[in-house]
LUMVO-717051 format. One record per residue (C-alpha): residue number from 1; x, z, y. Coordinates in nm, 4 decimals, decimal comma. Layout:
<rs>
<r NUM <X Z Y>>,
...
</rs>
This chain:
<rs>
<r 1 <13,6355 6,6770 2,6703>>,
<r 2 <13,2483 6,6262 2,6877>>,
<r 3 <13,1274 6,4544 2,9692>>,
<r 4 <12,7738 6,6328 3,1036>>,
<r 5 <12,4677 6,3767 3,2095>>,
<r 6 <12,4490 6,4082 3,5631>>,
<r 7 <12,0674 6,3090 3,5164>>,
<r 8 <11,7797 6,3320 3,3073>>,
<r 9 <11,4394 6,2495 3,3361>>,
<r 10 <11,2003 6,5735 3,2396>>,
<r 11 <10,8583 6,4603 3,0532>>,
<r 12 <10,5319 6,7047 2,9830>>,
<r 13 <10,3252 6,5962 2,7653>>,
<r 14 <10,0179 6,7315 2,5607>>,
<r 15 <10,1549 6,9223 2,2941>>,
<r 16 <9,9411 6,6947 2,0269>>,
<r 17 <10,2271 6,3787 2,0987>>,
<r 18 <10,4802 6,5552 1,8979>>,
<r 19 <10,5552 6,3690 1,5649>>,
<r 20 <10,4636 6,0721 1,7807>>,
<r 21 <10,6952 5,7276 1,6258>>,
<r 22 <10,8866 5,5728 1,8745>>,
<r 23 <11,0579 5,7508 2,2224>>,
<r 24 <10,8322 5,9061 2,4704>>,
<r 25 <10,6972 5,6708 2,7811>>,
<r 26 <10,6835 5,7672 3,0715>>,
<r 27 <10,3675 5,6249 3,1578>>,
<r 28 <10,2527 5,8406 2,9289>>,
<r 29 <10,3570 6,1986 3,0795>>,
<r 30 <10,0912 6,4169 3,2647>>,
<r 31 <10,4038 6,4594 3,4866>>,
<r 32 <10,7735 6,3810 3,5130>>,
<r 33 <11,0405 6,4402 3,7499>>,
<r 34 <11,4399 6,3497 3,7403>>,
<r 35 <11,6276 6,6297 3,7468>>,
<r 36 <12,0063 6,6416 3,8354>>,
<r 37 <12,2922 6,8645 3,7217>>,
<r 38 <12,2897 7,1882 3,9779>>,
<r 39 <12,6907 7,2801 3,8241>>,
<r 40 <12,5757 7,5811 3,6944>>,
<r 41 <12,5399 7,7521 3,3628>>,
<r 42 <12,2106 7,8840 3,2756>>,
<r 43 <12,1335 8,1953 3,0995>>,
<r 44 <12,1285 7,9993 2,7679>>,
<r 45 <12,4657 7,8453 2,8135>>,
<r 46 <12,3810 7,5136 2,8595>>,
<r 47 <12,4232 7,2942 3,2159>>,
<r 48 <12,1246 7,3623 3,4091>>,
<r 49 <11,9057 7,0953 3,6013>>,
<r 50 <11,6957 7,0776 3,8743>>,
<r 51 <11,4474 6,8755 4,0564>>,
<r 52 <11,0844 6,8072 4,1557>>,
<r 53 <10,9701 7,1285 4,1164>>,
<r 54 <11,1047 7,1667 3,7354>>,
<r 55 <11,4092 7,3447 3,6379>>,
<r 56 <11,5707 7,3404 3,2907>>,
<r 57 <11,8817 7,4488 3,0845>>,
<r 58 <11,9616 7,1262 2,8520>>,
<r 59 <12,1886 7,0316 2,5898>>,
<r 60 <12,3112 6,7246 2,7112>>,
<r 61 <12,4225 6,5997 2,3055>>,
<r 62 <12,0954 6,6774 2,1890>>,
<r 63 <11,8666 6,6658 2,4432>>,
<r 64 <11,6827 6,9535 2,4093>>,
<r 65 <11,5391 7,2218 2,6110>>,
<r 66 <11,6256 7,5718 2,5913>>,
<r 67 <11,4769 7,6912 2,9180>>,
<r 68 <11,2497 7,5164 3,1593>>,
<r 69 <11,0282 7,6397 3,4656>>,
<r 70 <10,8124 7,3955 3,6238>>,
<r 71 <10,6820 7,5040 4,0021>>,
<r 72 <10,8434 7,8767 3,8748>>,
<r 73 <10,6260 7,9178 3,5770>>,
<r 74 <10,6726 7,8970 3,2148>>,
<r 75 <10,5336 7,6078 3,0400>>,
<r 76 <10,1584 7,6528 2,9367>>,
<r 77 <10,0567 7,6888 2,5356>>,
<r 78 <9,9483 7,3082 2,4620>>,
<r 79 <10,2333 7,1335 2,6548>>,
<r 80 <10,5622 7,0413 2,5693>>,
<r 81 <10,8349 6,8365 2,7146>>,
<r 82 <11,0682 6,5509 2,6005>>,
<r 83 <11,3687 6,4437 2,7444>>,
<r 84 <11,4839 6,1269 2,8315>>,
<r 85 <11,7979 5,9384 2,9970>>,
<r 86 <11,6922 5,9148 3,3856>>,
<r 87 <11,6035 5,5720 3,4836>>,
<r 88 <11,8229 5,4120 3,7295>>,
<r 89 <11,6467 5,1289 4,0201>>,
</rs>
């Protein structure tokens, strides 16, 4: 039995930072928000997330995104987003 991340913290980023050594900060993020597990399936088949205006389907082994809407839009050509464990305190 695999146990689903309740939480994960959503990062967009210039598209330029991928390839970047090291995990991403943060600080660094034009925006983040910490999204939590809504209990449903999206379209892709992975858990979907929500929270602070962003929306995502994730693979919580992997953590990557295979669908993501941020204020209801598609992401913009020149962004991207990482994924990172949701920071607790």
């Amino acid at each position: 039995m695999t146990i689903v991340p309740q939480r994960f913290e959503i990062l967009l980023v210039p598209e330029h930072t991928q390839g970047r050594d090291g995990p991403p900060l943060p600080t660094s993020a034009l925006r983040s928000a910490v999204v939590e597990a809504t209990g449903d399936t999206g379209s892709s088949g992975y858990p979907r997330y929500a929270g602070n205006g962003m929306e995502a389907d994730i693979d919580p082994e992997t953590h990557t995104v295979e669908a993501l809407l941020i204020d209801g839009e598609e992401l913009d050509y020149g962004l991207s987003v990482r994924v990172i464990d949701a920071r607790f305190g």
